[in-house]
N, C-alpha and C positions, 0 to 999 in steps of 0.2 A: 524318150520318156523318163529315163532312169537320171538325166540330167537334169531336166527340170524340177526333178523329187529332191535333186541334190542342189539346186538355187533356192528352189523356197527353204529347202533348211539353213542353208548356210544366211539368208536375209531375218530367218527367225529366231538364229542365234547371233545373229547381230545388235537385231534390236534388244533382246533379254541381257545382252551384255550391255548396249546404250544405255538401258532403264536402269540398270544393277550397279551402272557407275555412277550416275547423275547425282548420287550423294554428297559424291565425290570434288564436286564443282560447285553445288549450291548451297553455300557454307553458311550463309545470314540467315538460311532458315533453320540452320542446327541448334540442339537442345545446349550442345555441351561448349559451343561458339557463342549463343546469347548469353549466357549463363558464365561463360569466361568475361565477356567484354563489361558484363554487369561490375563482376568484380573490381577489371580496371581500373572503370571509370566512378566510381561509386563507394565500395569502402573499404579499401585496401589501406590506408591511410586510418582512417577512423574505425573502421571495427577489422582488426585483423587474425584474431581468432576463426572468426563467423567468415573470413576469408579463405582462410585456410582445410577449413570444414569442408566450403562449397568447390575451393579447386578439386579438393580430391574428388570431390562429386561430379565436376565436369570431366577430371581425365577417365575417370569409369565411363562416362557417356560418349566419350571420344570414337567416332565412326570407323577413324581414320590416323594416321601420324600427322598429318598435318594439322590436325585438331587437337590433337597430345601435344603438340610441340609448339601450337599458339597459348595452352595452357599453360606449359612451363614458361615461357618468355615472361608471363604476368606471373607466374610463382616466382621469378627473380627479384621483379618489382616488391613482390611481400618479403622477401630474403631482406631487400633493401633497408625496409620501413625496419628491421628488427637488428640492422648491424652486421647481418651473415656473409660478409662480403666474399667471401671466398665460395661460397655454394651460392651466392649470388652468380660471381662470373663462371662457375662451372655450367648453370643452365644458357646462360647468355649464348657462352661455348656451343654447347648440343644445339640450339635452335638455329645457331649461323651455320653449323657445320649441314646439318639436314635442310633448310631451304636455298643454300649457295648450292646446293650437291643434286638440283630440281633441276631438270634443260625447261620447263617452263615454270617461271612466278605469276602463280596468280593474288588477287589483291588481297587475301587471307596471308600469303607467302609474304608482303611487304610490309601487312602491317605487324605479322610477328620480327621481321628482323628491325622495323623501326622501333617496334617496344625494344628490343636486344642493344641496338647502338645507343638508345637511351639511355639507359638503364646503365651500359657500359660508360657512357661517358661520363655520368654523375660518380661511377665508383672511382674512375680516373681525375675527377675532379679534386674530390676530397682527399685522395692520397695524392696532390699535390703535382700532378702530370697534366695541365693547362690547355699546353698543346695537343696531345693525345686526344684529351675531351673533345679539344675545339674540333678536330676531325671525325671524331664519333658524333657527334650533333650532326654535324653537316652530312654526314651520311642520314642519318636520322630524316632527316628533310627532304633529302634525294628520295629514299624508299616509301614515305607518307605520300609526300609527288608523286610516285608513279603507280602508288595503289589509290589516287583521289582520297586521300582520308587528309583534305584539307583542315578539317577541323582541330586535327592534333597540332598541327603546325607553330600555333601560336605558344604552346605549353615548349617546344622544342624552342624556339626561339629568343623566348624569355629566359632558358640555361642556356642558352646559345652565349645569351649578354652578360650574365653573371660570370663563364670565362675570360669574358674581357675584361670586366672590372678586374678578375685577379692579374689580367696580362698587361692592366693601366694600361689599358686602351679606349677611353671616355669617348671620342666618339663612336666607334663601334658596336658598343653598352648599347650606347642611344638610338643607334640606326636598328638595332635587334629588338631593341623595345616596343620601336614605331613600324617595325617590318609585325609584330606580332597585331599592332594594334592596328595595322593596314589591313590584315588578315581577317582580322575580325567584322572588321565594316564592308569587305568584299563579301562576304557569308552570310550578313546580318546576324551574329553570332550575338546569346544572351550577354548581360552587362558581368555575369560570373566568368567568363571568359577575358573581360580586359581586365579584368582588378588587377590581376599579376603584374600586368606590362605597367599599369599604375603606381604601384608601389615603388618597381625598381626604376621607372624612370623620375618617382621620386629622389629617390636615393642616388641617382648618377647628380639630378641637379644638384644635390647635397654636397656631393663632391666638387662639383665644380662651383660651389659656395653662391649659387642661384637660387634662393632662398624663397622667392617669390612663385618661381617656377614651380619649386618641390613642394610649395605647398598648394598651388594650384592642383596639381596633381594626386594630392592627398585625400583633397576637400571632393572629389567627383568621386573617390570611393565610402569614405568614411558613413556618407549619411547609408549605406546597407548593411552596417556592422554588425545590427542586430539579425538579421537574417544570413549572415556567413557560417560556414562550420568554423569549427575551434583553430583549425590551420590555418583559413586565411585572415579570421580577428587577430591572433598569433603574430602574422606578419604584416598584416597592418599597423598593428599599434606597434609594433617595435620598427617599424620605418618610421614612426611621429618617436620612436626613442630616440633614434639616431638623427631624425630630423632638426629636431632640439640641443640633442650633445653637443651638434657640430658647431651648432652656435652660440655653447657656451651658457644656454638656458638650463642648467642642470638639473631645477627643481620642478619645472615644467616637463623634463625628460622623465624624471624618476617618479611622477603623478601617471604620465602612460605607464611607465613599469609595472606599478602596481595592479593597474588596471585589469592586466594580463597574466601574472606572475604568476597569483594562488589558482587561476582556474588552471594552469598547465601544469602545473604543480600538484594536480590532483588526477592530472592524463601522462604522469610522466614516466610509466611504463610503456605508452603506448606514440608518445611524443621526446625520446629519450634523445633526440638531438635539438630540439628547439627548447627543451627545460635546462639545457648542459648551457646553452648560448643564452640565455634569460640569468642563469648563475653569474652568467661571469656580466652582462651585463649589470646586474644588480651590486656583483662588488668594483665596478668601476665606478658607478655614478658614488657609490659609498664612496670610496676614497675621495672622489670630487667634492663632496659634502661633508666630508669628515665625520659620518657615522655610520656604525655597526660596521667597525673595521674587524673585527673579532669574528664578525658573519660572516661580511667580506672574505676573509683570509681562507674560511669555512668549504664558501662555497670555490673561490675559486681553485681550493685544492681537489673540491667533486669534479668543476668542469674540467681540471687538469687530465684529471684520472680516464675521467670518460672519454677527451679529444684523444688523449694517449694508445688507449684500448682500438678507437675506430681510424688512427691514425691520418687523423686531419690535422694537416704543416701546419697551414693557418692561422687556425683558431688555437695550438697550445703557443704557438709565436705570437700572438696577441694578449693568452693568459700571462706568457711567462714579462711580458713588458708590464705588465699589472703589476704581479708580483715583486717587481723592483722598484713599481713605483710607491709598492703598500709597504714597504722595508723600508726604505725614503718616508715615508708618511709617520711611520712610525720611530723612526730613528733610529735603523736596526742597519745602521752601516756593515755591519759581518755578513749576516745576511745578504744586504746587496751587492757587495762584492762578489760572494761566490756565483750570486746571480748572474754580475757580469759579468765573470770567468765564462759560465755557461751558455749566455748568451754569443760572445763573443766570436764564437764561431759558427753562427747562425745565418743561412745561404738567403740573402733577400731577394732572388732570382722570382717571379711570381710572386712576390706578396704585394698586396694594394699601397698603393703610397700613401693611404693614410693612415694603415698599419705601419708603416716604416716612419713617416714621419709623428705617430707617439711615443712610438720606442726613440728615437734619437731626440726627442724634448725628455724623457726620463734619464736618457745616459747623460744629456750636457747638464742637468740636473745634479746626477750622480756626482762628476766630475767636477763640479761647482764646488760639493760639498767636501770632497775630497783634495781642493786645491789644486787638483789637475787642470788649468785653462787654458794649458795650450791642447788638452785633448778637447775641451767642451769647445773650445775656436775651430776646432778641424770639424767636427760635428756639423757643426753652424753653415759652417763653409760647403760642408758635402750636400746638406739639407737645401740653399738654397735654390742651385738648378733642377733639382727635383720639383721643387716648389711652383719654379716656374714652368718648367716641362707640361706639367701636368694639367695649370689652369691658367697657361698661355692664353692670349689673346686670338692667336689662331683656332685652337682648339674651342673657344668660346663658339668662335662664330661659324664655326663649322659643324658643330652642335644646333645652333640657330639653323643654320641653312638646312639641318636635317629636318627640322622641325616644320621650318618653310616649308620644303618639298611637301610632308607628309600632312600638312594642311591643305595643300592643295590636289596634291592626290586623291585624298580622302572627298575635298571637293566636288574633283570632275567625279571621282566614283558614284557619291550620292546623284551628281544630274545625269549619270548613265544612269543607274537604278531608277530614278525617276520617271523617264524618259522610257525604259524598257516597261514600269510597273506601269505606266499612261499607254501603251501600246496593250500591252495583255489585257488592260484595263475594257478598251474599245474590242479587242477580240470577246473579251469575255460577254461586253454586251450583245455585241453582232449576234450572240450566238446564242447567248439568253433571249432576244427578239427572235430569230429564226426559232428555237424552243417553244416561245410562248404561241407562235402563230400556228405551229404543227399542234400545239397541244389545243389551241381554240379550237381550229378544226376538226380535231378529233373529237371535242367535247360535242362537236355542234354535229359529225355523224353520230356517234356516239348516241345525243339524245335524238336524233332523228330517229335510229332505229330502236331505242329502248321505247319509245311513244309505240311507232309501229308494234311492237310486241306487245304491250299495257292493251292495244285495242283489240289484238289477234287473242290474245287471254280475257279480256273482259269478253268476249263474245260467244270464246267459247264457255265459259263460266255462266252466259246468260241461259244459254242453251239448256246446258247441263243442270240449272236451278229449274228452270221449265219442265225438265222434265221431270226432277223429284220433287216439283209441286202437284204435277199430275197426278204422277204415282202416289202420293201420301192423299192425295183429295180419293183414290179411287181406295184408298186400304181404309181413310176413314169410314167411306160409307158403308164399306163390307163389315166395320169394323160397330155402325151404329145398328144393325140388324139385330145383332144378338143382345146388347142392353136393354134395348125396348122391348123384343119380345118375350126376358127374361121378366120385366115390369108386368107385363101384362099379364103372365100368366101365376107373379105374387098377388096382384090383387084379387085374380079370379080366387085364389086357393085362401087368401082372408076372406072374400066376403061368404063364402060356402062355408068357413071353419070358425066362426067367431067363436074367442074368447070372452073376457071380461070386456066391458067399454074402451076402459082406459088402456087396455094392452091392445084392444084393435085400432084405437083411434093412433096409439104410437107407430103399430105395424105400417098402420095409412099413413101417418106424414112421414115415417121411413122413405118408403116408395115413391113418397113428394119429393122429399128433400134428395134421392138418387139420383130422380127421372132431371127434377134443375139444374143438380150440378153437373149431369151430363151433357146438361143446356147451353152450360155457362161456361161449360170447359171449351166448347165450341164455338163462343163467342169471345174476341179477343177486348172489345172493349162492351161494357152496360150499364143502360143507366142507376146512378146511387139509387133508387128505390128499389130494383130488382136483385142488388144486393146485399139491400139492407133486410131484407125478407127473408131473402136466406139463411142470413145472420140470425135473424130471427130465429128462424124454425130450426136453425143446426144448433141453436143455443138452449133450447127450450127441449130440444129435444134428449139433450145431455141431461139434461137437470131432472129430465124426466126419469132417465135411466138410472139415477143415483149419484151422478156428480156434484161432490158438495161445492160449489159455488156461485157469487150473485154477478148478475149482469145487468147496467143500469145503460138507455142510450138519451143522451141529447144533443135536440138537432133544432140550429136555429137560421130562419132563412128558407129563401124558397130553392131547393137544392138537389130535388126528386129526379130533376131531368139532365145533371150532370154526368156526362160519359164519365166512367172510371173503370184502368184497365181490371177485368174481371178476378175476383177471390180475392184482390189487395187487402179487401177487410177482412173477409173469412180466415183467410191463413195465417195473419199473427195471432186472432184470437184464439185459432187453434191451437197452434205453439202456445199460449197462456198458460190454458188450459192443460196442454199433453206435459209440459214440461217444465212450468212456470209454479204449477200449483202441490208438482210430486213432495210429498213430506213436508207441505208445509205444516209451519206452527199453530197457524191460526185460517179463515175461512176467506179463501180467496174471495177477490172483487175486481172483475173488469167494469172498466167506466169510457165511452166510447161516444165521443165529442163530435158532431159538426158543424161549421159555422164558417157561413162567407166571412171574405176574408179580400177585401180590395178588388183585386184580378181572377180571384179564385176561390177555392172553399178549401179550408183548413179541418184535417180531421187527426183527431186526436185518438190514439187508445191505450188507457194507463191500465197495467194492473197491481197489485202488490206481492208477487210472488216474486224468483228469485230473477236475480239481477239476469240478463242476457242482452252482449252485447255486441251482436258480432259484427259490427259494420264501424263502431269505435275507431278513431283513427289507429289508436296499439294496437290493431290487428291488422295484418299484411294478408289473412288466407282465408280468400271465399269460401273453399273447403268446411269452416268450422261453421257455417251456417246448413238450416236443415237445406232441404230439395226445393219446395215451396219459393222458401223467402230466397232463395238462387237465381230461382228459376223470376220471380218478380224484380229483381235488384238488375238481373242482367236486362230485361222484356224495356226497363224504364230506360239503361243506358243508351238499347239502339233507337227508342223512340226518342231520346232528347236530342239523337242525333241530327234528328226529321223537325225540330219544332226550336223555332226561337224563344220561347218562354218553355221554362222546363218542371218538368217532375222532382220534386223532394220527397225521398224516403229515407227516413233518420230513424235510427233504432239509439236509444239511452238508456244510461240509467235514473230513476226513477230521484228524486231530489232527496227522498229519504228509504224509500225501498220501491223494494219490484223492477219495472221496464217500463220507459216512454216512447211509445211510436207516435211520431210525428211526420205527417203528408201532407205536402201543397198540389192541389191540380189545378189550373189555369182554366178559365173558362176556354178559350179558345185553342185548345191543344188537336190536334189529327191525329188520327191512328190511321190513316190511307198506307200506309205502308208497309198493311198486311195483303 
């Protein structure tokens, strides 16, 4: 017994510890995981204050270390955007040191060391270590691979190709660019995902002076330029800078310049290396153009400063051939000497050969001026195997042949996709058929037994009406005993106690007018004559008693033996009367109409008391009418329901005061459906 007390615990602290982990695994539904990758992917780049706010908000939320240390790998990324390079690669460090140090990677574990080789290899880029990068990317791509985070792929592979450009390896640029933009058409990945691979396979054709190509390539981003954020208008339009430079269009180069210059110039706290690269472009096309050398000289000593501080080879080995060439422009031969003292011993190992080949058109330059030609012939001499190395014949077509390939990959892709989406296509319908046939059926038991039910409740409902018609016929009659023999024994007690005439003859038609309308109350429809009597005597009889008002009736047509539901006249005139006439100004008047009228007889009853109009269409609420006119408004709705020609009962206002009620009854109407 004592065993089995001890398996169910030991299974119910199993499972408590199963549930207690499962946080631990299901990382996409974390607070402080969505809330990381937002940053990411979204504005790290573009608002990085408001990123910096939300990481510490995400490592507060962090369940676990491996949610702390997916945070930091994208705090690196923000280090990056701001120059930190060195607490850059410290987190880099911490993230690879704790998910290598894991005996199992799961796909959170891959995509933080893929952000970490990233992120490492662009800082190894920019400090001039090529090959370093070139293996931190490829790692990069391995760990995105093996967490399926195929989508980042393409962003890796686009820096993949920028190290070959610095390693002047032109077709490998190429093959990186097309490998990204394969990536994207296997994914069906948005058009904001190829721009990149666009631009710089721009720019490889630029190098290989394929001018057609670069701008075919241009032209399929350019028309969404208004809809890009500021980084990739940025580098759009400064790949149409350089697209232009290369060809010696200068003025058409330095029209995109502008294009872009002031708006980055106004983000260049938060863009401090694309506004340092816009400087020095701006005083190169100057010197090209011969103006605002003075700017020129300005900015390129900002971009200097700045390349200097983040320690990009590069881009101060590209200012400083500027530099010599704006001391040359200017005529500042001291100057460029010391320049090229300084230059002189500058390692061209990784730099792009078309950064080397402007610096050796400025030095053969130099040495032109200086009368050194046999140093500007060695120059000349060293430039031209470069020259051709670089946009060889070979190297053309083997750039072509990448491009082949990747048109027709891209090809068979789209007719597999095709091919699979015409298959899912036929699944989808099969099954949308099979759907609709279970859901007809179901509609068709469905109303089969909603009928059956409508019949099993009507019948009971018929029952159920039968018998509270019963019961109300038997409480009526009990209920007519005590009226009449209440009548009978007023008249006995006037005719033995007579007053005056006039007060007995009242007391009498009193006991007239009770005993009828007790008549009438029990009759649902009567003829106009028998309520026009009553009208009469409940009229006459008011006036009798002191109410100050006149009552005038015209009636034209033979009209005495028209059904009309009963009191329809009597009770608006009372409402006239009870509430029509209280405080008025002057000496009430009802005036009370009938007159065939086509199909039917039209009966009218105006008075001039106060306006009442509770049937108006700006009233929504039966509620504000008396009991009477309710109880007659609702009597006519369920009879119209019974009769193809119908009851009008119209209550207005009066054209200049009072109330007009307006009724049509049809000769031919039934009331059978009491």
């Amino acid at each position: 017994m004592k065993s089995i007390i001890y398996l169910l615990c030991a299974c119910w602290i199993a499972c408590l510890l199963s549930t207690g982990c499962k946080h631990t695994t299901d990382y996409e539904k974390s607070p402080s995981v969505q809330l990381t990758t937002l940053i990411q992917d979204s504005i790290i780049r573009y608002k990085p204050q408001e990123a910096e706010m939300l990481l510490a908000k995400a490592k507060k939320q962090a369940q676990d270390s491996t949610e702390y240390y997916y945070a930091e790998a994208v705090h690196s990324s923000l280090l990056m955007t701001r120059q930190q390079e060195d607490s850059a690669f410290y987190y880099i460090n911490r993230c690879e040191k704790f998910c290598l140090s894991l005996p199992k990677l799961l796909p959170i574990h891959y995509l933080t060391l893929g952000i970490a080789e990233n992120n490492k290899a662009s800082l190894l880029e920019n400090s001039n270590h090529p090959l370093s990068a070139k293996t931190a990317y490829e790692k990069a791509i391995q760990y995105y691979q093996k967490g399926n985070m195929h989508k980042r792929l393409p962003n890796v592979y686009n820096n993949l190709g920028y190290v070959y450009y610095t390693l002047n390896d032109l077709p490998m640029q190429a093959y990186c660019y097309k490998k990204a933009l394969f990536i994207c058409d296997s994914l069906s990945l948005p058009q904001i995902y190829r721009n990149n691979s666009y631009f710089m396979l721009a720019f490889c054709y630029v190098q290989l002076k394929n001018y057609p190509q670069a701008h075919y390539y241009l032209n399929k981003v350019y028309p969404q330029i208004n809809d890009m954020p500021l980084y990739n208008r940025y580098f759009l339009l400064n790949t149409f800078v350089n697209f232009y430079y290369y060809q010696k269009k200068y003025e058409e180069s330095w029209n995109y310049l502008m294009k872009i210059f002031d708006e980055v110039a106004q983000h260049q706290n938060d863009m401090p290396s694309e506004y340092a690269t816009l400087e020095a472009n701006y005083a190169d096309l100057s010197i090209k153009l011969n103006k605002d050398l003075n700017k020129a000289k300005d900015y390129l000593q900002k971009a200097k400063a700045y390349f200097q501080s983040t320690k990009v080879a590069i881009s101060i080995y590209y200012i400083m051939t500027m530099e010599l060439e704006l001391a040359l422009k200017q005529n500042d031969l001291q100057t460029a000497a010391c320049l090229v003292q300084q230059i002189s011993h500058d390692n061209t190992v990784n730099v792009p050969i078309n950064y080397q080949q402007r610096r050796n058109d400025v030095l053969t330059e130099y040495y032109k001026r200086t009368g050194n030609y046999s140093k500007a012939l060695a120059i000349l001499a060293a430039q031209l195997p470069i020259e051709d190395s670089i946009r060889s014949k070979e190297h053309n077509n083997y750039v072509a042949e990448l491009d082949l390939r990747y048109k027709n990959d891209t090809t068979h892709l789209k007719n597999r996709i095709t091919i699979t989406n015409q298959k899912n296509e036929i699944k989808t319908l099969q099954l949308e058929i099979a759907l609709g046939v279970i859901l007809i059926l179901g509609l068709i038991v469905y109303f089969i037994e909603y009928k059956r039910r409508v019949k099993k409740n009507q019948q009971q409902e018929f029952k159920q009406h039968i018998y509270e018609i019963s019961k109300l016929k038997m409480q009526n009659i009990r209920e007519k005993i005590s009226p009449h023999f209440l009548f009978n024994v007023l008249n006995n007690e006037i005719n033995q106690h007579p007053e005056s005439t006039s007060e007995h003859q009242r007391l009498i038609r009193l006991t007239r007018l009770l005993r009828k309308g007790l008549d009438l109350s029990n009759r649902f429809a009567i003829p106009l004559s028998e309520e026009l009597d009553f009208v009469s005597n409940y009229v006459a009889l008011l006036q009798d008693t002191g109410k100050q008002f006149t009552f005038s009736l015209h009636k034209k047509g033979n009209v005495d033996d028209l059904q009309i539901p009963s009191m329809m006249i009597q009770i608006p005139i009372e409402n006239a009367i009870k509430h029509g006439f209280v405080n008025l100004n002057q000496a009430g008047h009802i005036d009370l109409i009938i007159e065939e009228a086509g199909q039917g007889v039209n009966i009218h009853i105006n008075n001039n008391g106060h306006k009442y109009t509770p049937f108006a269409p700006s009233s929504n609420k039966l509620e504000s009418t008396g009991t009477g006119l309710r109880i007659i408004y609702q009597s006519i709705q369920l009879l119209n329901t019974h009769n193809k020609e119908k009851i009008t009962f119209q209550i207005l206002p009066g054209k200049e005061e009072g109330t007009a009620i307006s009724i049509f009854i049809p000769y031919h109407y039934s009331y059978e459906w009491q």
